[in-house]
Structure formats: C-alpha cells, structure tokens
N, CA and C of each residue as an Amber inpcrd file, in Angstrom:
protein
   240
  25.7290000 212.4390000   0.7610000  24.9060000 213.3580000   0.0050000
  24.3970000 214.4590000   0.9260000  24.3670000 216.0310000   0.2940000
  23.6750000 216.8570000   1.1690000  22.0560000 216.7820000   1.2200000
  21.4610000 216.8040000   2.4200000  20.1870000 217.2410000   2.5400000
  20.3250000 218.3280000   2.3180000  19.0350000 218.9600000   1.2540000
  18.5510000 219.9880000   1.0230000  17.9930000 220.6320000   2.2040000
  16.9330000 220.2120000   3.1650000  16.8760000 220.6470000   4.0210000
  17.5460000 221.0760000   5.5460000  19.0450000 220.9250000   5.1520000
  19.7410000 221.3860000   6.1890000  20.3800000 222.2510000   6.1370000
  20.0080000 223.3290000   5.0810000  20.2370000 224.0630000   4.4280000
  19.6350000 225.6930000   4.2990000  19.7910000 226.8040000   4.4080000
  18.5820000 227.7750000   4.4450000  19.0090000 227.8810000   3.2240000
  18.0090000 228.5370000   2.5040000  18.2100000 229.0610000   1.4160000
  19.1600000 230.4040000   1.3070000  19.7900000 230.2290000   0.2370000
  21.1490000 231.7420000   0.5970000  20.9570000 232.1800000  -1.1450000
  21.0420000 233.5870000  -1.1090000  21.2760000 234.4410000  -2.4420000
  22.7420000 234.5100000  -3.0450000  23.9900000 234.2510000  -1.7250000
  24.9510000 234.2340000  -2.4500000  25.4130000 233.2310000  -2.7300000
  26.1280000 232.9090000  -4.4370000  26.7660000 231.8970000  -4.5130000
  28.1240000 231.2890000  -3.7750000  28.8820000 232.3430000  -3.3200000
  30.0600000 232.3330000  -2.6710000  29.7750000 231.0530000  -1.3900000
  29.0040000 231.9810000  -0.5670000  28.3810000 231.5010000   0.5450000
  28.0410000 229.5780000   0.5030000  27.2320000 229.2990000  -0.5670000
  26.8620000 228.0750000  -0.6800000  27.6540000 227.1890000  -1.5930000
  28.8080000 227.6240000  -1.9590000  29.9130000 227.2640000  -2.7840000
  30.9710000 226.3860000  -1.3460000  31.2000000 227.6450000  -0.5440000
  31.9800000 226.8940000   0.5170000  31.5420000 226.3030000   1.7940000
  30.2250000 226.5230000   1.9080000  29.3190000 225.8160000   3.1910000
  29.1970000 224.5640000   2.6840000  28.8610000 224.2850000   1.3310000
  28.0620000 223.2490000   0.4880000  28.8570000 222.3430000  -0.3500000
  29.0590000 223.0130000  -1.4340000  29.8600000 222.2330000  -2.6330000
  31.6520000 222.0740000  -2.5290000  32.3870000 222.8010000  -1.6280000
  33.7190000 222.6780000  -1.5610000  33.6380000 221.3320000  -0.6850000
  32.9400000 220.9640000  -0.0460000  33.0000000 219.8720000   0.6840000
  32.6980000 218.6520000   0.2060000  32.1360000 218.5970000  -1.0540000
  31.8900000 217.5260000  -1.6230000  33.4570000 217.2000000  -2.6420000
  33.1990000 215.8540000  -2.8210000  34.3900000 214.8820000  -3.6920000
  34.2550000 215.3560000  -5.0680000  35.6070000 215.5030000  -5.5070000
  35.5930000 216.0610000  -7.3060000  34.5700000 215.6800000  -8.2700000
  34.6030000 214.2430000  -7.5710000  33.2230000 213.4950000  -8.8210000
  31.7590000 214.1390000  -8.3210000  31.5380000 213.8110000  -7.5200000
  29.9200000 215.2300000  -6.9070000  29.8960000 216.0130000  -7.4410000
  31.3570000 217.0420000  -7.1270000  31.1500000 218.8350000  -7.7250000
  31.0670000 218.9000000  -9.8330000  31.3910000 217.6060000 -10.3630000
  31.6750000 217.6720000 -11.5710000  30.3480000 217.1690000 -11.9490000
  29.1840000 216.0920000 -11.1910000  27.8940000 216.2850000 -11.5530000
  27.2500000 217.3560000 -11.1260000  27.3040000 217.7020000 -10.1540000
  26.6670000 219.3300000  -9.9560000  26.9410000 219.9770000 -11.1750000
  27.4900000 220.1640000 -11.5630000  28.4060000 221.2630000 -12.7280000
  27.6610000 220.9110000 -14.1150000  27.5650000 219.2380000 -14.3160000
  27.0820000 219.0280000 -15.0650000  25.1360000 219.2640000 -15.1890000
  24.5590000 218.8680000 -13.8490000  23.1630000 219.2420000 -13.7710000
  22.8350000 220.8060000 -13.8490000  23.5650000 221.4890000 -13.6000000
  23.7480000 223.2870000 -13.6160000  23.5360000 223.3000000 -15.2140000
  24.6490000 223.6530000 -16.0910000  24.7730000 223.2930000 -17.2060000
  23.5620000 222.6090000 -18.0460000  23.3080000 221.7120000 -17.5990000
  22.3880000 220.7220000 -18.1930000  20.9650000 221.8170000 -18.4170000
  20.9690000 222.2450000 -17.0900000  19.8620000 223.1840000 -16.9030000
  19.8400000 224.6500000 -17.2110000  20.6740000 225.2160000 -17.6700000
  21.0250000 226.4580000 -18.5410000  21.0140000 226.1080000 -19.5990000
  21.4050000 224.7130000 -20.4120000  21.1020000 224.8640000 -21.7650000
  20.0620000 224.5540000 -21.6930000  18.8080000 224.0240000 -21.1980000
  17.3580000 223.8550000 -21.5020000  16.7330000 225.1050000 -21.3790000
  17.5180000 226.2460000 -20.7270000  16.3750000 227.3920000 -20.4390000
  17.3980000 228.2600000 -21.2730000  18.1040000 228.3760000 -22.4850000
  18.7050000 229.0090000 -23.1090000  18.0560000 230.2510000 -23.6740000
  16.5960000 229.2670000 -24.2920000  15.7420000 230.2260000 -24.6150000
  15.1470000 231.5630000 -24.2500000  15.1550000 231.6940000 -23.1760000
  14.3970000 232.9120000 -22.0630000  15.6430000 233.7340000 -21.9200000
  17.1520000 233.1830000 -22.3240000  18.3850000 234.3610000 -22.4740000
  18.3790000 235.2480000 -23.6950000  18.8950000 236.5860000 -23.5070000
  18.3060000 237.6970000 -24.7320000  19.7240000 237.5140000 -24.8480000
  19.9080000 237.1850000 -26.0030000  21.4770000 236.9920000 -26.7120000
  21.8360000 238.2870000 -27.4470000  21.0890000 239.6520000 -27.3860000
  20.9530000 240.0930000 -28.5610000  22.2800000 241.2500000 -28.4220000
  22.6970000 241.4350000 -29.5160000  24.3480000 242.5330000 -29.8570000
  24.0790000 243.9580000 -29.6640000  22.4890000 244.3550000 -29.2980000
  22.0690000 245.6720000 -29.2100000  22.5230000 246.7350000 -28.1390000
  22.9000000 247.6780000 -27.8800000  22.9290000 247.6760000 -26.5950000
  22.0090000 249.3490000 -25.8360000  21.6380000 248.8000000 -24.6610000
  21.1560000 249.4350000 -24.3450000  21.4290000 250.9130000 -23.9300000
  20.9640000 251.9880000 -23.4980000  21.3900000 253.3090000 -23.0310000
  22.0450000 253.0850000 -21.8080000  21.7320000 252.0440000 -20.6310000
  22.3240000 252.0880000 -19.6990000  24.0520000 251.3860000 -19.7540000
  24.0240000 250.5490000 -21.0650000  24.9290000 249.4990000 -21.2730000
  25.8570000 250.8020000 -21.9810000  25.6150000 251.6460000 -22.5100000
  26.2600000 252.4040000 -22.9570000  26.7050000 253.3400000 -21.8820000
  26.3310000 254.0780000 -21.2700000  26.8240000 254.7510000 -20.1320000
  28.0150000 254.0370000 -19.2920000  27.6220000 252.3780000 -18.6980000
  28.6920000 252.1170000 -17.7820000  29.7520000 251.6590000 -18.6810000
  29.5930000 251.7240000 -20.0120000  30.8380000 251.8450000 -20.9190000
  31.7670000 253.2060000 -20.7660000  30.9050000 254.2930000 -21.0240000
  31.2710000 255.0130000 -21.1990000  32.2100000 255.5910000 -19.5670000
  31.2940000 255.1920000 -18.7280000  31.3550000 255.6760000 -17.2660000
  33.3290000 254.4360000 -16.4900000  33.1140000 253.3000000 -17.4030000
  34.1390000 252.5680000 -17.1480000  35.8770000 253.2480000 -18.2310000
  35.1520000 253.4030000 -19.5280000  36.7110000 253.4600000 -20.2460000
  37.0630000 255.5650000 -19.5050000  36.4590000 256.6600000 -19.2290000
  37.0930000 257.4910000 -18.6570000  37.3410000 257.1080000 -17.3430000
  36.8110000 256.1890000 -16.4510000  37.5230000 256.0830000 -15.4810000
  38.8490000 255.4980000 -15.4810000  39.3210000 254.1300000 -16.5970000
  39.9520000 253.6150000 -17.0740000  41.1900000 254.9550000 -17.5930000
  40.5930000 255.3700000 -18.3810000  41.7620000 256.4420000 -18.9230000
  42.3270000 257.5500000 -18.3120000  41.2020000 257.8570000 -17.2680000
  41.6120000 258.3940000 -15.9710000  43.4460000 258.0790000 -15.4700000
  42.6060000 256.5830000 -14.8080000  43.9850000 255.8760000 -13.9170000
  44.9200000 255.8250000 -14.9170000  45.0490000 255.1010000 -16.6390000
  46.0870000 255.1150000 -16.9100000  46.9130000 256.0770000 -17.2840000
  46.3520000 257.8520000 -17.7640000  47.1140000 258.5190000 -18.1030000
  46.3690000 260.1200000 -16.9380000  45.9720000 260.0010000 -15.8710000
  46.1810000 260.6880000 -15.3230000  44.9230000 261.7140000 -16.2390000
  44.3020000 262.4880000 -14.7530000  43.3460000 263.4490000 -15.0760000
  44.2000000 264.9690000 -15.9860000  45.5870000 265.2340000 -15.5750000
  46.0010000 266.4620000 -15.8530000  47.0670000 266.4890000 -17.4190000
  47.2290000 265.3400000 -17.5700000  47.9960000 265.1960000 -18.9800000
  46.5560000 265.5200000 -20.1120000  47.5860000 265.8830000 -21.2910000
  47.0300000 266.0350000 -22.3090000  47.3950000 265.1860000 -23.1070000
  46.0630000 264.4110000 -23.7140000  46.4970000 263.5620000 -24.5070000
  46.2990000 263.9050000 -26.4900000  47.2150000 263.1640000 -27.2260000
  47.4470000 264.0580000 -28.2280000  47.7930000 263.0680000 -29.1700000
C-alpha cells in the first residue's frame, strides 16, 4: 500500500498517475477507480450540468471551428 505521506502533494494528474498509481496491481488501480467514482457521484450535485452556454463557451467555439476551417480548406480558397 502507498503511504500518503511519502508523497508531496502534486496538481498534475499525469505526474501522480505514473509516480503513484501505474505501480500499483490491476486490482488496486480498479479500487482506486472505483473510490474516485464513488466520490464524484456523491458530489454530483455541486456539477452545473446545464445546456446553456456561456459568451466565453461561445467564442472558443467560434475561435476553434475558423481555426478548424482554416487548416481544412485553407485561408485563400473560396468557399461556395
């Protein structure tokens, strides 16, 4: 089992994915997975599920499909 305290605390998941949990046995990483889980559906509530979207959510839409249409048909074609 890992001590928690041998551990610093880290912001990235990457980081504590392969220091930490790649090292543990399939059955470990599949209760981890399950206590994670377990604990996102109890705090489901405090997630904003909602279909609205915001001004900023709209921009990196907007800011993603011309960059998108950019690369696939090129800044100098005309499209028609």
């Amino acid at each position: 089992m890992i001590a928690a305290e041998g551990y610093a605390m880290t912001t990235d998941a990457q980081d504590l994915y392969s220091e930490a949990v790649s090292q543990m046995s399939p059955r470990q990483r599949l209760r981890l997975a399950a206590l994670i889980l377990d604990d996102l559906a109890a705090s489901a509530e405090a997630i904003d599920f909602s279909d609205a979207w915001s001004e900023e959510d709209q921009i990196d839409l907007a800011a993603f499909a011309l960059s998108h249409g950019t690369s696939v048909y090129g800044q100098d074609e005309e499209i028609t």
